[in-house]
C-alpha positions in Angstrom: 51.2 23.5 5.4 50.9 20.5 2.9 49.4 18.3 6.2 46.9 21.3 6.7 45.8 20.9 3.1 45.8 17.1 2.9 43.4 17.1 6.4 40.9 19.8 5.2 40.6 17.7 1.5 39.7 14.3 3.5 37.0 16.3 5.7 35.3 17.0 2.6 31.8 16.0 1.0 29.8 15.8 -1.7 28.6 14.3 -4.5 31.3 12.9 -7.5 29.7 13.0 -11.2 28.6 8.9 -11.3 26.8 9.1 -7.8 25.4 12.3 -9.3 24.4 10.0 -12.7 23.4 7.4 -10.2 21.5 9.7 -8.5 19.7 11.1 -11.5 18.7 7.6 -12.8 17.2 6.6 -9.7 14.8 10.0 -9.8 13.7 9.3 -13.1 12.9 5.4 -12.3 11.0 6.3 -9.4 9.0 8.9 -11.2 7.7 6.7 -13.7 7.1 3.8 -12.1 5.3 6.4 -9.3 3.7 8.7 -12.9 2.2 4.8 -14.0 1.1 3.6 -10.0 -0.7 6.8 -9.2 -3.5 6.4 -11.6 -3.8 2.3 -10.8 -4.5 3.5 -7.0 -6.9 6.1 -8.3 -8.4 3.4 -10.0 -8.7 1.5 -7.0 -10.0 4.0 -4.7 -13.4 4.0 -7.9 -13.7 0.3 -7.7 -14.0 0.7 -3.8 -16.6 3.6 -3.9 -18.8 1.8 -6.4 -18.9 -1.3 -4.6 -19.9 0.5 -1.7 -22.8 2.5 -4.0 -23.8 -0.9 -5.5 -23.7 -2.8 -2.3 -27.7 -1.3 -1.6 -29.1 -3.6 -4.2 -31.2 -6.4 -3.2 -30.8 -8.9 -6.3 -26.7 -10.0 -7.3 -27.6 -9.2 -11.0 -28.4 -5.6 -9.7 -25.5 -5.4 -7.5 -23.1 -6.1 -10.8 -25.6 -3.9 -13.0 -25.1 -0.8 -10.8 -21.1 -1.7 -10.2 -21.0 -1.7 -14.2 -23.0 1.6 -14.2 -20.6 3.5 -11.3 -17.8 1.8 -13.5 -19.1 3.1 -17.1 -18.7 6.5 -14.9 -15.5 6.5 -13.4 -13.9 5.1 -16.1 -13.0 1.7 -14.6 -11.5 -0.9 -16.9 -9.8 -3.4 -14.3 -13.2 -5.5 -13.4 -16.4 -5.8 -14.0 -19.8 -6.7 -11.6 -19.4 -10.1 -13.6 -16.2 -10.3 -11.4 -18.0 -9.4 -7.9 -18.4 -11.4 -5.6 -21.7 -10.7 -3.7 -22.9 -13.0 -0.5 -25.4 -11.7 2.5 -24.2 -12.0 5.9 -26.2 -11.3 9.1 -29.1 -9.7 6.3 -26.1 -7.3 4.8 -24.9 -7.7 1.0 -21.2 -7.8 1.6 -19.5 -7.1 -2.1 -15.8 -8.1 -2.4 -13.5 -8.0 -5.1 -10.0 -9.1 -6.0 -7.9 -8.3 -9.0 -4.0 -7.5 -10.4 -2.7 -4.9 -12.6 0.8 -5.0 -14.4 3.1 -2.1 -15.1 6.0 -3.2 -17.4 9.7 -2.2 -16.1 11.7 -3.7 -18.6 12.3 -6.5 -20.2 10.4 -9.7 -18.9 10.6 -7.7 -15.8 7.1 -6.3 -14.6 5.7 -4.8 -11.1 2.6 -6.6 -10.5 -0.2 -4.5 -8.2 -3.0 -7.0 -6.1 -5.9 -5.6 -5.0 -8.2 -7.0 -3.0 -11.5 -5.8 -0.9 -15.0 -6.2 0.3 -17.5 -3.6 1.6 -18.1 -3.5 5.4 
């Protein structure tokens, strides 16, 4: 009976209480690093659409004028029109833009975001 006992204990599974800690730590690191990225990738997604809105000027000045505008709007504090890089290509203003934001872990530890795009 004891070998009975002794096989059926090895078969089992589960979680002991410091992978369960473990566990636990992990979920809250990766919800607030993921509660601090989803706003920067919000953020991104406004830069994108108001360099597509400001890409229909015909002057650089008013391409960055109506970036800063669309930005005033959204609420976007990463880069300014200043910062744009406007050229024409085959009679098309092509605006393009490249930046970094931080998010401090701990520490002198931080997890740097690089963005980087142009309108097509």
């Amino acid at each position: 009976m004891t070998m009975h006992r002794t096989a059926s204990r090895s078969r089992q599974r589960g979680l002991s209480f410091f992978g369960l800690v473990f566990l636990g730590v992990f979920a809250v690191a990766a919800f607030a690093i993921g509660g601090q990225s989803v706003p920067i990738f919000l953020e991104n997604v406004a830069i994108n659409r108001a360099a597509e809105k400001a890409k229909f000027e015909t002057t650089v000045q008013g391409v960055q004028a109506a970036f800063d505008r669309a930005a005033a709007i959204d609420d976007i504090k990463s880069i300014q029109g200043k910062d744009l890089d406007v050229v024409k290509r085959g009679g098309k203003t092509v605006v393009s833009y490249k930046y970094s934001r931080e998010i401090p872990l701990a520490g002198p530890a931080f997890l740097v975001y690089r963005f980087e795009g142009q309108t097509k």
